[in-house]
Every structure is written in C-alpha cells, then in structure tokens.
PATIKOL-990912 format. One record per atom (N, C-alpha, C, O): residue in three letters; x, y, z. Coordinates in steps of 0.2 Angstrom, whole numbers, plus 5000, padded with zeros to 4 digits. Atoms other than C-alpha are relative to their C-alpha. Layout:
<atoms>
ALAXYZ...
</atoms>
This chain:
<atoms>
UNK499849994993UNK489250694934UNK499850075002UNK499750124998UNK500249924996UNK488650854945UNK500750044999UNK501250014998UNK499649965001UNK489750994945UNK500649985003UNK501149975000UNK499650074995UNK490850904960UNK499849934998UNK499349894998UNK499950064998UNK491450754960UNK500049975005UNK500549985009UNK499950014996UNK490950644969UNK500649955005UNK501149965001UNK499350064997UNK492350524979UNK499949985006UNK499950025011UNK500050044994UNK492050394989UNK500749995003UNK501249984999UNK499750014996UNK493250375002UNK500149955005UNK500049965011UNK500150034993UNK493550225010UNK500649985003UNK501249975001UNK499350014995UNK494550175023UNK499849975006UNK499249985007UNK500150034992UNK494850075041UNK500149924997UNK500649904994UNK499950045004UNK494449905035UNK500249935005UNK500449955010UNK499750064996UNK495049705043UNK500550005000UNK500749965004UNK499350014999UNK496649735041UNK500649985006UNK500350025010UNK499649984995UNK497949725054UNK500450094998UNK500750145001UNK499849925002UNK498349895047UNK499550064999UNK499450114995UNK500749975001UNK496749965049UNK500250075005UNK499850125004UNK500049954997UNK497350105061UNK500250064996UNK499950114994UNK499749975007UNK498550165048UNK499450024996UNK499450094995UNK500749975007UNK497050185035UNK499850065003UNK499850125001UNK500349944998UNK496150285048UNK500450075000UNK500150134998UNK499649945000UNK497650415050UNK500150014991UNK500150074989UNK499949985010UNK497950405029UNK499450065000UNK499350125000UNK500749975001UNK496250435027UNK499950075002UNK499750124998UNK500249914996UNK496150595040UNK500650044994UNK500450094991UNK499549965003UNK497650665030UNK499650024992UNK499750084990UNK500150005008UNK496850625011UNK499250075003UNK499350135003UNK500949984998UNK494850685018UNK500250085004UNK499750115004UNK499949944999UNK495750855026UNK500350054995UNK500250114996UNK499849975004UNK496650905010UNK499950004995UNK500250034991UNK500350005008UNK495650854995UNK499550074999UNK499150095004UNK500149935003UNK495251014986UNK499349994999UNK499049964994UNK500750014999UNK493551034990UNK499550054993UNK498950054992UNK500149985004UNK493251144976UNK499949974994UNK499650004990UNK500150075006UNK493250984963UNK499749945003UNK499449905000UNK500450074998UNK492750844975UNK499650035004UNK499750095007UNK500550004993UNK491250824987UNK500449915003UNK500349865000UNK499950074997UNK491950684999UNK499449975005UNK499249995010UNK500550044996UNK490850545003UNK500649945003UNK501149915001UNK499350074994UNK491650425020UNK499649954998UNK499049954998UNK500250074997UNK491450255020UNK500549965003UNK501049945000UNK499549994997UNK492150195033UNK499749935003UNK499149925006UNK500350074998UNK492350005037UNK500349955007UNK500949935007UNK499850014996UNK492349945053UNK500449935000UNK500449894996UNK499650054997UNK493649815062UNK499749914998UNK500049854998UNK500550075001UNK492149665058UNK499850004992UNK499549954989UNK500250005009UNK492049715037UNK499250035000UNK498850024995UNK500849995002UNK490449805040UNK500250084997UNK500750124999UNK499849924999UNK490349975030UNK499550055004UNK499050025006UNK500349954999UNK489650145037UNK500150044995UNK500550044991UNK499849955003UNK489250305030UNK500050055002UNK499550055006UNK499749954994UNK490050465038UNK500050044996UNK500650074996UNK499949945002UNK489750585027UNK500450034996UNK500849994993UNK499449965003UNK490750735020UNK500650005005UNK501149995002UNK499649994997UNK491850755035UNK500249945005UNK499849895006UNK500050054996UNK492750655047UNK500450015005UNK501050035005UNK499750024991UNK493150615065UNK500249965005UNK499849945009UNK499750064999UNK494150495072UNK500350045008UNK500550095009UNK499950014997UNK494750455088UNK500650005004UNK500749955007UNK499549984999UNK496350515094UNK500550004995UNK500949964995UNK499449985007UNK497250585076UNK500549995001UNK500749944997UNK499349985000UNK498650605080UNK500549935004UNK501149935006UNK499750094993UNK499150415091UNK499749964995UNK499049954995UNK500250055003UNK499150285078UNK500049925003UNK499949874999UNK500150044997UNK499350155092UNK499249995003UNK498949935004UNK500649984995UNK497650245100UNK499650004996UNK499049984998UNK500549965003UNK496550315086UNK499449934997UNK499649874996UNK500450065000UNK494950225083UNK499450064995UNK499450134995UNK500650005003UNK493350245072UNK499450035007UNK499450005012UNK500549974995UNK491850355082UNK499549934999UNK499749884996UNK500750055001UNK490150245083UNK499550044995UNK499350094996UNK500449975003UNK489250255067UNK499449955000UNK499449895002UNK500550045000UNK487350195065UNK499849994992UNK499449954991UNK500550005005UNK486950215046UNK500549944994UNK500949954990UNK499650035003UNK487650055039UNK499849994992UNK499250004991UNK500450005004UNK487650025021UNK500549964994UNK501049934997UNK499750035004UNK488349945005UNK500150054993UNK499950104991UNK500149965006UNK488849984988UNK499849964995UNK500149914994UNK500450045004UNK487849934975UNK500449964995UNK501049984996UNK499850025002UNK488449804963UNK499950004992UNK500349974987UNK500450025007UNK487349834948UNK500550074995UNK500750134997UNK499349965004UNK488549904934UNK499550104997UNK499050114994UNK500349945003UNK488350104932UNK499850015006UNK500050075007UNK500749994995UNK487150094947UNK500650095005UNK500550155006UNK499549934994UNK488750204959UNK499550035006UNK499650095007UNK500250024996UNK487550174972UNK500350015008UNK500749965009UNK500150024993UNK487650184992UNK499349995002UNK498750025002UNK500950004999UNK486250124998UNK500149965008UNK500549925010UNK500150014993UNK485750105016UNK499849925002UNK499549894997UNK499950094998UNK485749915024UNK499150005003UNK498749965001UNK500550004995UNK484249965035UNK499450024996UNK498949994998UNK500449985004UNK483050045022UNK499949974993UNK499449974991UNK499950015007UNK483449985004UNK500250074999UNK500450064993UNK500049935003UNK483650175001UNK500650024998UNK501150015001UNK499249975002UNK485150264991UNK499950075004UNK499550115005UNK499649964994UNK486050355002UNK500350074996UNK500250134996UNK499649935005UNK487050464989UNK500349964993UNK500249894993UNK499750045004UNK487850414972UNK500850025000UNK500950075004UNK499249975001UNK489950434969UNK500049994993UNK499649974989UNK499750005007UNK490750454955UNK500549954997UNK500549924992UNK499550024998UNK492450384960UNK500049975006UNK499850005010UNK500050034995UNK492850264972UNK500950005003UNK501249984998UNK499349974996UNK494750314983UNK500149945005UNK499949965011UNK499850034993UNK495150164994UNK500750035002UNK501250044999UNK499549994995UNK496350215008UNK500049945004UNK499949945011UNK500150074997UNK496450035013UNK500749975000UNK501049964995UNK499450045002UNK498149955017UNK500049945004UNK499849945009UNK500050055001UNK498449785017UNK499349944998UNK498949964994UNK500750055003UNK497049635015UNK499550045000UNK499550085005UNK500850005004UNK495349675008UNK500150074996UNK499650094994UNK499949935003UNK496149845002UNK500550014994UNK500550044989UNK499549975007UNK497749844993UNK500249944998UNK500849934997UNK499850065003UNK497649654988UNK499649994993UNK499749944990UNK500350005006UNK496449684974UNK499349995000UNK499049994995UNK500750014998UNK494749654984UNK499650064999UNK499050044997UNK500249955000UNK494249824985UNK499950024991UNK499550054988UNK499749985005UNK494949844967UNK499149954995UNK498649984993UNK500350045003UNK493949704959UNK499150015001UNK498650004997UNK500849974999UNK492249764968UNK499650074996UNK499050094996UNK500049925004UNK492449944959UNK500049974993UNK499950014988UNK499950015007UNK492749844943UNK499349964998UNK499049984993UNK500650035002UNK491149734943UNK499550085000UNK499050104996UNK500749944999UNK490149904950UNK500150024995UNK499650004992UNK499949945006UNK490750004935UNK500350064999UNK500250104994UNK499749934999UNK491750134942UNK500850025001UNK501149985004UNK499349984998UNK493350234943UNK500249995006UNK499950015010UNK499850034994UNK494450154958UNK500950044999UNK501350034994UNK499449955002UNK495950274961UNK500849955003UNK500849925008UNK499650054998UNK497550164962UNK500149954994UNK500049964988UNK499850065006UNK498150014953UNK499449955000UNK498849965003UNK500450065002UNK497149864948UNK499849965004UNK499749965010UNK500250084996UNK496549704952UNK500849974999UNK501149975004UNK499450015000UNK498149624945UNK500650045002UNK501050005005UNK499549964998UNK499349764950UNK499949985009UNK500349955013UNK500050014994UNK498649764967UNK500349945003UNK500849935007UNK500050075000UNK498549584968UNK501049985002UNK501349965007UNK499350035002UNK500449544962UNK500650045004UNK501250025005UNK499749944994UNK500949714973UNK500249995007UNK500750015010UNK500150044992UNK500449614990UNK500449955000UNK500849945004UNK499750085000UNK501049464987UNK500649995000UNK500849984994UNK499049994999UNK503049474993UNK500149934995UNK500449944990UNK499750055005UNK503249304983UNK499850014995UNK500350014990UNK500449995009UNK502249334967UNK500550054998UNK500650054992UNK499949935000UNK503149504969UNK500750004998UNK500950034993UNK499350035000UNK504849434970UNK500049964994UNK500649974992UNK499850055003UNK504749314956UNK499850054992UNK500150054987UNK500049955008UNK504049454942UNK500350034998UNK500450034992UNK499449964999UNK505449554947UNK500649974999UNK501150004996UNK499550025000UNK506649424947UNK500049984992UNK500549994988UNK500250015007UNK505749374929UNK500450054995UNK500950044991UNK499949975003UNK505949534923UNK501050025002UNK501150064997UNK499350015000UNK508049534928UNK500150075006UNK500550115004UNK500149944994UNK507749674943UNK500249975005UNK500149915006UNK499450054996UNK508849624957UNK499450025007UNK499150075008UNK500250014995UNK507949554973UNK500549965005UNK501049935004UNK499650044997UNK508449494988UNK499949915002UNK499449895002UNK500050065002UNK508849284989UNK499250005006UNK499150055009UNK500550014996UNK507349204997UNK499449934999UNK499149914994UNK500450065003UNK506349055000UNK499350015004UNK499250045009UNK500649994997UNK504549045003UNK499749935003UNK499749875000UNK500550054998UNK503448925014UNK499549994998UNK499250044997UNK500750014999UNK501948855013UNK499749955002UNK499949895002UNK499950054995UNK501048785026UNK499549934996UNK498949934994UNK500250064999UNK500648615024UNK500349964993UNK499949924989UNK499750015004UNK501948595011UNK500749985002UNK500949935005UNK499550005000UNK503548645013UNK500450035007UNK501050045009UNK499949954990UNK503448735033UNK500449945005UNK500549955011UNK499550034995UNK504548575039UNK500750024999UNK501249995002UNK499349985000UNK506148675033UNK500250025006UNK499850065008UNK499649984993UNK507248695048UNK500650074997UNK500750084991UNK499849965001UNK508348835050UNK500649994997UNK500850044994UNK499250055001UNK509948725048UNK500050024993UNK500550044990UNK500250025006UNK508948695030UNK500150084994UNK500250094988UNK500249925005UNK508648885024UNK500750055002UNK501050094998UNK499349965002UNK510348965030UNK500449995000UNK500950035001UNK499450025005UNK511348855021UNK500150054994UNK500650074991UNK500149975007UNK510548935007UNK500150095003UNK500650125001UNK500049924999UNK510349115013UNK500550025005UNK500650085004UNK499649964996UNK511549145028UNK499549975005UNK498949945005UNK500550024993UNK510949125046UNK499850085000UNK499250065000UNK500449944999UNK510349335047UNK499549994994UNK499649994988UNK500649995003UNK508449315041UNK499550045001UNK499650075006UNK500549964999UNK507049425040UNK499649944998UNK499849894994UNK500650045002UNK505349325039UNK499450055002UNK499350095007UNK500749965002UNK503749395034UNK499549974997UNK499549924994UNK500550045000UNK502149345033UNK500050054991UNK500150114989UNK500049995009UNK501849335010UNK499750094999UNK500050144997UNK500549965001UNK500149475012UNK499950055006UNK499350065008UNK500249964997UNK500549595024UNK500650074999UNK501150064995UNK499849945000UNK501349765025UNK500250035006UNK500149995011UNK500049954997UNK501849895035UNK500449975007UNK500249975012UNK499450044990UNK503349785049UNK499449955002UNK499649925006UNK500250074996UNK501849665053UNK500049945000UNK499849904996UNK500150095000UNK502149515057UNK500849985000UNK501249935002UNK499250025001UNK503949535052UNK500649995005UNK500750045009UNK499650004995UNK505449465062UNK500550004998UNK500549964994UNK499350015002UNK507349475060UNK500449935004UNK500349945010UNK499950084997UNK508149295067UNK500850014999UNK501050054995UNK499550025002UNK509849245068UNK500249905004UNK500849885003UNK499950054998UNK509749075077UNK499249955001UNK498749975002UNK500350075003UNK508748895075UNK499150055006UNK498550065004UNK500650004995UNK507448955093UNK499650054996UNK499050034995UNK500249935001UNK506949155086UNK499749984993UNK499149994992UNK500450015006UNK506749085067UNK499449955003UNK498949975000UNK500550034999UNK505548925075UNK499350065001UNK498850064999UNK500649974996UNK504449075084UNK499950074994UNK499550114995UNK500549945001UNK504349205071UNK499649964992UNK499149984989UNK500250025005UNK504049075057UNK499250005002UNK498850024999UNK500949994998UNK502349035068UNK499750045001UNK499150045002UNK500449965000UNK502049195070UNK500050034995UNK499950094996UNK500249975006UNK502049235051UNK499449944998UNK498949974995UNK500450015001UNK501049105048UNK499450005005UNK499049975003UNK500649954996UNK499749185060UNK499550034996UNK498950014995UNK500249975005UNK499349295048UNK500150014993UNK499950064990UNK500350055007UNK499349205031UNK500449934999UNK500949915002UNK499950065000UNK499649045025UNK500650004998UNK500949955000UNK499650015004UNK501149075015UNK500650075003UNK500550135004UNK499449954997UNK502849165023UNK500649984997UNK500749934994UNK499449985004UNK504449225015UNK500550015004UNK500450065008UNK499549984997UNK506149205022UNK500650054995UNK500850054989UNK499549975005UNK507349325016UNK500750015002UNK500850035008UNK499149984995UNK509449355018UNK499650065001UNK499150094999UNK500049924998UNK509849515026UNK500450014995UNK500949984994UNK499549965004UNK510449635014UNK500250055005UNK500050065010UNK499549964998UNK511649765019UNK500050064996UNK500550064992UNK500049965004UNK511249925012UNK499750105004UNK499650135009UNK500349935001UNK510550095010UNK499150015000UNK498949994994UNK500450005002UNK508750115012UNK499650044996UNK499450084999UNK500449945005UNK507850214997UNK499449984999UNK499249935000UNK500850035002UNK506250224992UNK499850084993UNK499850144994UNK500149975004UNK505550294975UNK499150024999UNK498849965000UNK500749995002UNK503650364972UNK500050014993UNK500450044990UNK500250015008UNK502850324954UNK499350035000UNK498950015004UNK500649994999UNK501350404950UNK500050014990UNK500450024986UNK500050005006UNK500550404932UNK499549924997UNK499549864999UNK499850085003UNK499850274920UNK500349984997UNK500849964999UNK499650015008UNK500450234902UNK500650035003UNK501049995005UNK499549954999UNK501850374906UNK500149995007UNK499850045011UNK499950014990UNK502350324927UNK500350064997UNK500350084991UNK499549964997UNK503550454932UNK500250015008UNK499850025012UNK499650004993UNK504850454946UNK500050055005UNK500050115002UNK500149964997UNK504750544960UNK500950025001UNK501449994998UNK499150014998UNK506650604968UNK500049945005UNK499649905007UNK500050084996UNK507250474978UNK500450035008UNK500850075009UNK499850014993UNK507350444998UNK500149975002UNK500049915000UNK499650074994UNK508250385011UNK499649995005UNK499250035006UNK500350004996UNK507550325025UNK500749985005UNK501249955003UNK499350004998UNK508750335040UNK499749985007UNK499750035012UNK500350044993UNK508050205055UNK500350045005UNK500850075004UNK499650004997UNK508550245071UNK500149935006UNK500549935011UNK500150064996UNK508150065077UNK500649974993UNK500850004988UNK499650025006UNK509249925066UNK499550004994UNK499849994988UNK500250045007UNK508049895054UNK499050035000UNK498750025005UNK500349945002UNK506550015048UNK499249965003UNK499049924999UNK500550024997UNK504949965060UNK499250035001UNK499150095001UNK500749965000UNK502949985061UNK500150095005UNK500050145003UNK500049924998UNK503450115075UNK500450074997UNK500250134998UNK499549955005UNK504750205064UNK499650024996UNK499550084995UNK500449965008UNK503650225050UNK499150065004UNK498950105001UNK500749994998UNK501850265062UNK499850045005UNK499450085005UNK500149964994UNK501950295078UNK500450035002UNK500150085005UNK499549944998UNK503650405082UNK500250044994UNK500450034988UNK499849935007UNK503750575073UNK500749994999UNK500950004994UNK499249994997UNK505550545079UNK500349934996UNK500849944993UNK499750065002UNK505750355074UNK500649984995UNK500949924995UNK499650035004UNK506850375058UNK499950074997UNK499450104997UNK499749955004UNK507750525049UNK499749984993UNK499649924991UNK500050015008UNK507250565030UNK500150054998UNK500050105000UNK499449945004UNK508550625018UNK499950014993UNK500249974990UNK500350015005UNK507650685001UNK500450074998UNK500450125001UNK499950055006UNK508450694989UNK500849985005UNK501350015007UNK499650064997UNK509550544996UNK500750014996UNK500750024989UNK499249975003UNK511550594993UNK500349934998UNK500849915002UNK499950055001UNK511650444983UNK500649994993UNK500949954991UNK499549965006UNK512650544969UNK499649974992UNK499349924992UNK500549995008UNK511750564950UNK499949934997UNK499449904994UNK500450095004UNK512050374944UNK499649955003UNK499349915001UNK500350044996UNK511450294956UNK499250035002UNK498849995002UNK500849965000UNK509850424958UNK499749954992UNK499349914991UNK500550025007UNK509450384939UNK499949935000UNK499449904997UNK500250055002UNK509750214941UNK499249975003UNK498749945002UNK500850014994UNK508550204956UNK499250004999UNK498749965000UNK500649975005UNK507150294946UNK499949964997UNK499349954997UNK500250045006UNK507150164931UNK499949965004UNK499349945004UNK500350054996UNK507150044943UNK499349995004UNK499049945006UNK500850004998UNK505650084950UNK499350014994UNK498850004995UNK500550005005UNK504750124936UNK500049944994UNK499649924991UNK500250105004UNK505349934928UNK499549975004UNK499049955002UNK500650044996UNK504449884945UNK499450014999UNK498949974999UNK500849985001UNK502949974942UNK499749974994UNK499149954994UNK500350025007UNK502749924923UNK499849935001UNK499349905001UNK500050075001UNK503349744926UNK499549975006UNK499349925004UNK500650044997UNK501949714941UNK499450044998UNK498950045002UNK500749985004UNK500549804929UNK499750045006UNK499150035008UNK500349964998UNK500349944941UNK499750074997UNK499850104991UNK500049945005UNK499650104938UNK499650045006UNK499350015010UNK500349954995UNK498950264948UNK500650035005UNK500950085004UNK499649964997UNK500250274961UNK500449925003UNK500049875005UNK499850044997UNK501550164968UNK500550035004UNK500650095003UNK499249974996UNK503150184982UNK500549915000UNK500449855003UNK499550055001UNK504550064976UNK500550005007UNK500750065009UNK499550014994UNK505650014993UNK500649974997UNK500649914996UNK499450035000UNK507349984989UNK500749995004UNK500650015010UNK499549994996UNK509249944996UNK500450024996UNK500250004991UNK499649985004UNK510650014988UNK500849975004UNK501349995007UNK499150044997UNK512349904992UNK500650055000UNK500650104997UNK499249955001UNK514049974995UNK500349974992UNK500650024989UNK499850015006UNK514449894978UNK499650044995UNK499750034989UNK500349975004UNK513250004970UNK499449964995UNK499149994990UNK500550055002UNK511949844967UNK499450045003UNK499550065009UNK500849984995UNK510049914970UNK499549965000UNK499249954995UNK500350044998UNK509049794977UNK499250025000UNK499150075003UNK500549984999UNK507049804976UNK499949965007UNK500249905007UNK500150054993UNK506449744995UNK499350004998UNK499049954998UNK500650025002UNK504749784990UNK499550064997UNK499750114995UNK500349955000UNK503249884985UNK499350035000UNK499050014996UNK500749994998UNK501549964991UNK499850064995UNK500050124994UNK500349985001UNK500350004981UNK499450055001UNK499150074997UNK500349984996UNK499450084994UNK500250035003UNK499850045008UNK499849964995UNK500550195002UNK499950025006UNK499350035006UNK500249964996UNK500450285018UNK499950074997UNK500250084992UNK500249945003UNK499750455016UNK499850045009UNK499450085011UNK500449944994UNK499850505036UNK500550064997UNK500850084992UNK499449925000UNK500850655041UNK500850004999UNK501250054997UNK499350005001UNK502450575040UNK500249954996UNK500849954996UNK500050025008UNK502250465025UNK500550014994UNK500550074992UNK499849975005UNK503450455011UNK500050014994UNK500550054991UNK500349965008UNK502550474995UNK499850045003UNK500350055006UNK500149925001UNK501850644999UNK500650045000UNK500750094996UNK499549944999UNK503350695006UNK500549994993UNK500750054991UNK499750035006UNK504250624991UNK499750064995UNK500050114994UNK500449965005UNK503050704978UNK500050085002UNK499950124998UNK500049934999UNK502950874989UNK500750024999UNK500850084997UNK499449995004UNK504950874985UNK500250014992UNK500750034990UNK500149995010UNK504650864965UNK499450065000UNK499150074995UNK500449965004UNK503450994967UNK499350004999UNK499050044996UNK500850025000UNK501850914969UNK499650025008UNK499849985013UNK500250024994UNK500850964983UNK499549985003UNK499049965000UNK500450075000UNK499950854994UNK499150044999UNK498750025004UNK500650005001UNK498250924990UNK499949994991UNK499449974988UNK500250035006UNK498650914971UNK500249944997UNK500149934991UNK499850085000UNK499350744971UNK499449985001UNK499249954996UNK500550055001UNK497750674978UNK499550014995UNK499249974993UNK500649985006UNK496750784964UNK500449954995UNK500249894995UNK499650055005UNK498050694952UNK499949924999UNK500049894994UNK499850065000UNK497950524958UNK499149974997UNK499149924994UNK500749995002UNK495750554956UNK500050004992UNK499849964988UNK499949975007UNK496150634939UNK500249924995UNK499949904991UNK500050075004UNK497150454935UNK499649954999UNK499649914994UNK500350074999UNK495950334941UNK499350024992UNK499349974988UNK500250025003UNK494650404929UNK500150014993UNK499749984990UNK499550035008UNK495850414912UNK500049915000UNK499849874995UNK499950074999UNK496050254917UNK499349954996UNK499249924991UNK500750015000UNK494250214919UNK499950014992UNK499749954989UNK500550025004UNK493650274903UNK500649994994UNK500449994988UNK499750025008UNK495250234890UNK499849915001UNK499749894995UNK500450055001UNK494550054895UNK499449994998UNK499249964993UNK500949975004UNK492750104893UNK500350004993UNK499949974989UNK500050015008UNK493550124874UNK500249944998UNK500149934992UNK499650075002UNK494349954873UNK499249954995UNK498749954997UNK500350055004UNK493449844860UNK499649935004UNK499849885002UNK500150074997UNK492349694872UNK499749954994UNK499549904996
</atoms>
C-alpha cells in the first residue's frame, strides 16, 4: 500500500434511492480524514454506467435531496475483475486509471446494499467497507430478514409476504383477518419509505399492493405496531458494539422518505431516548442479536419499536445507512463519542481486519 490509502468511493447507483447515495456520499467524501485516505470517486450513474470523478466531489444542489443530481462526467470506466488487480481502468482506452486499496460503497438499496456491490469486491480481491454478501443480502430482504430474526426468538412484527404469481390473489378481507385491517405494505428490497404504504381499507390496500409490486416481485404486508420508534447503530466485527439509543419523533403519523431526507424539520431526534436503563440495555442486546443473527459485520442501524407493554419489536435493518447531514448513525455514534470523521476512519479500518483475517482462513 502507498503511504495513503487508497478508497474507492462509490456511490449514486440504479437505485430508487440513488439521490440519497449522492448526499451520503457528499458527507462521507467531505469528512474523511485525508491525512490517511486518498479518495477515489466512482460515481454510477442513474443507467449503471460507472465514472471516474476524482479526489473531490461536486454534485448538483447538496443540500435538496428531491433536486441534487450527478454533474456530467466523460471518463467512464470499470473495476477490474482479475483477483489482486484493484484496478480502474478506463472503458475508453484499456488504460488503469488509478489502483484502490479499499473499496467504500455508499449505495443504498439495490445493486448496493443487497450484496451486488459486496460480491464484485469479493471476486476483485479487495477490502469492501460494510457487511458482506450474505449480511448485505439477508439485511435487504424484509422477508428473509423477518424470518432469521423470528428464527432466532427476536420479536417482529406479524406479517405475510406475496409473491407475484403465487400467492398475490390474497384479498384484503384474507390478510386482515390474520393481521388486523391497519397495514403497512412494502415492497421485500427496498428502503428508505419507498414504495411503502399504510392501508386501512380493501381499495388503498388493492393500489398500494400494485404499487409494491412495481418495484420488486415480492412485497410484505405487515400489522401496524403501536409503539416507540428507536433505532440502535452497531459498528464493529467479531466484537459489534452498541451505540446509545434513539428516538425518532415523526411529525407526520408514520416516519416518511421526507422525514428522514428532505425536511431538516421532518422529525424530532431524542438521543439518548428517555426510555429508562432496562429498556436502553435491552434495545442494545437486541440489536446486537440482530446483527450477529443476519451475519452482519462493519456497521449496521437496527430500527426498532418499543410497545407500551415494554415488548421491543425489530421493524428493520440497514446495512447501509444514511450518512447525510441528518442521518442517524452518525448522529448516534457522534453521541457515544465517535466522531463523524473517525467513524468513517473506523468503518475503513474494519473492512480491512475483515479482509485480511479471511485472507488467513485455510482455502
């Protein structure tokens, strides 16, 4: 390795939450401690093509995650495949561009934090800062996610899943016998409120079921729970460790893409959540059960509910967090004391522990 490391950066991506990545991104590529890393961008547009942008980066109204957008770049390129290689190399020339060291996806949802990203860093040869292929994987998937958790005796919310051209003629009559008529439905592999609808009658649940299956084949009805929202950050491998625990305090009924993206204002957060000492600790174990039990590692944000009976509910978990300005793992982990420029040193530092205690593993 040269004296810096180097670290790929990438982010933007197919996603429906490709805006999001861009504003992460700008936060991570602003704060990383340039005195140990050199950042290389790559930055993938809206069609899956990558570019290469450098050490620095410039985007399209920062600050308006409705508005901001990727500048126009010319030098597209790939990352090499050939194991060790840690390659970019220009599309247009055959020529390497630069080598990395480490590879940092800021990608949320599909082709980023479902394991796609993960899996192409595992074939190249290189440290990928974050959870895995199966972590990632088992992270996205609200059903697979729901059922490890249920495996492992970790309380979720009741819920049945579709699949289209299986089980997608359950009527509503059919599903809130079993759950209640108050549903949320959510599209299986998506994050960040997209795609998600709250229903309470047979017309609203028909139209948001088809607009979950929109955006992937398999969608999840779930009751509405009744609770508290908290949410835990886990950072770490072998050893996670919990961060303090927050509240998230909607000002809409129910904690939406604008809440979390676009309004500074959208939703109060109450760190450390006045949740009283047993209930904090149990919050923390329970995020750190969810993290072990879906084989994560690097850095997770557990979402939870916390009932008036004192039952804590996991709703879900991203592996990928946001990391804009108003994000709750930094703000989280800058409340324990970490702050956010050496959180992301930490998070680099884990990927490549990670990297080379497998490198010793016996093939």
């Amino acid at each position: 390795m040269a004296d810096k490391i180097k670290v790929g950066i990438v982010f933007g991506g197919r996603s429906p939450e490709h805006n999001i990545s861009l504003l992460s991104a700008y936060n991570v590529v602003g704060n990383i401690d340039r005195s140990k890393f050199e950042p290389v961008l790559l930055a993938i547009d809206k069609k899956g093509i990558w570019h290469y942008g450098g050490d620095s980066m410039t985007i399209t109204n920062p600050t308006d995650a409705a508005k901001v957008k990727l500048p126009q770049y010319d030098n597209t390129v790939y990352l090499s495949q050939n194991a060790r290689d840690r390659a970019i190399v220009s599309k247009g020339t055959g020529k390497v561009i630069t080598k990395i060291d480490v590879l940092y996806p800021v990608l949320h949802g599909a082709y980023g934090e479902d394991g796609a990203i993960q899996g192409m860093a595992k074939v190249a040869g290189i440290p990928c800062v974050g959870c895995g292929i199966l972590g990632s994987s088992a992270g996205m998937d609200k059903d697979v996610t729901k059922r490890l958790l249920r495996d492992a005796g970790i309380g979720i919310a009741n819920f049945v899943t579709l699949r289209k051209g299986y089980n997608d003629h359950l009527t509503f009559a059919e599903i809130s016998s079993k759950l209640g008529k108050e549903l949320f439905i959510k599209p299986a592999n998506l994050g960040s409120s997209v795609g998600i609808s709250f229903v309470d009658n047979e017309a609203d649940f028909n139209k948001a079921v088809a607009e979950g299956f929109l955006y992937d084949p398999k969608v999840i009805i779930e009751e509405k729970i009744t609770g508290r929202e908290i949410e835990c950050a886990v950072l770490g491998n072998e050893n996670p460790q919990p961060s303090s625990i927050g509240e998230i305090l909607p000002k809409t009924e129910w904690y939406t893409f604008e809440n979390k993206y676009i309004d500074d204002d959208g939703a109060g957060l109450a760190i450390p959540a006045d949740i009283g000492e047993e209930n904090t600790i149990k919050a923390k174990q329970i995020a750190i059960d969810s993290f072990i039990n879906l084989e994560c590692c690097g850095l997770t944000r557990v979402d939870m509910f916390l009932k008036t009976n004192g039952e804590i509910i996991v709703n879900e978990v991203n592996t990928i967090p946001g990391f804009t300005k108003i994000s709750m793992y930094p703000k989280l982990w800058a409340h324990a004391g970490i702050a956010y420029q050496d959180l992301i040193t930490r998070l680099i530092e884990l990927s490549i522990d990670k990297f080379e205690g497998e490198e010793r593993l016996k093939s």
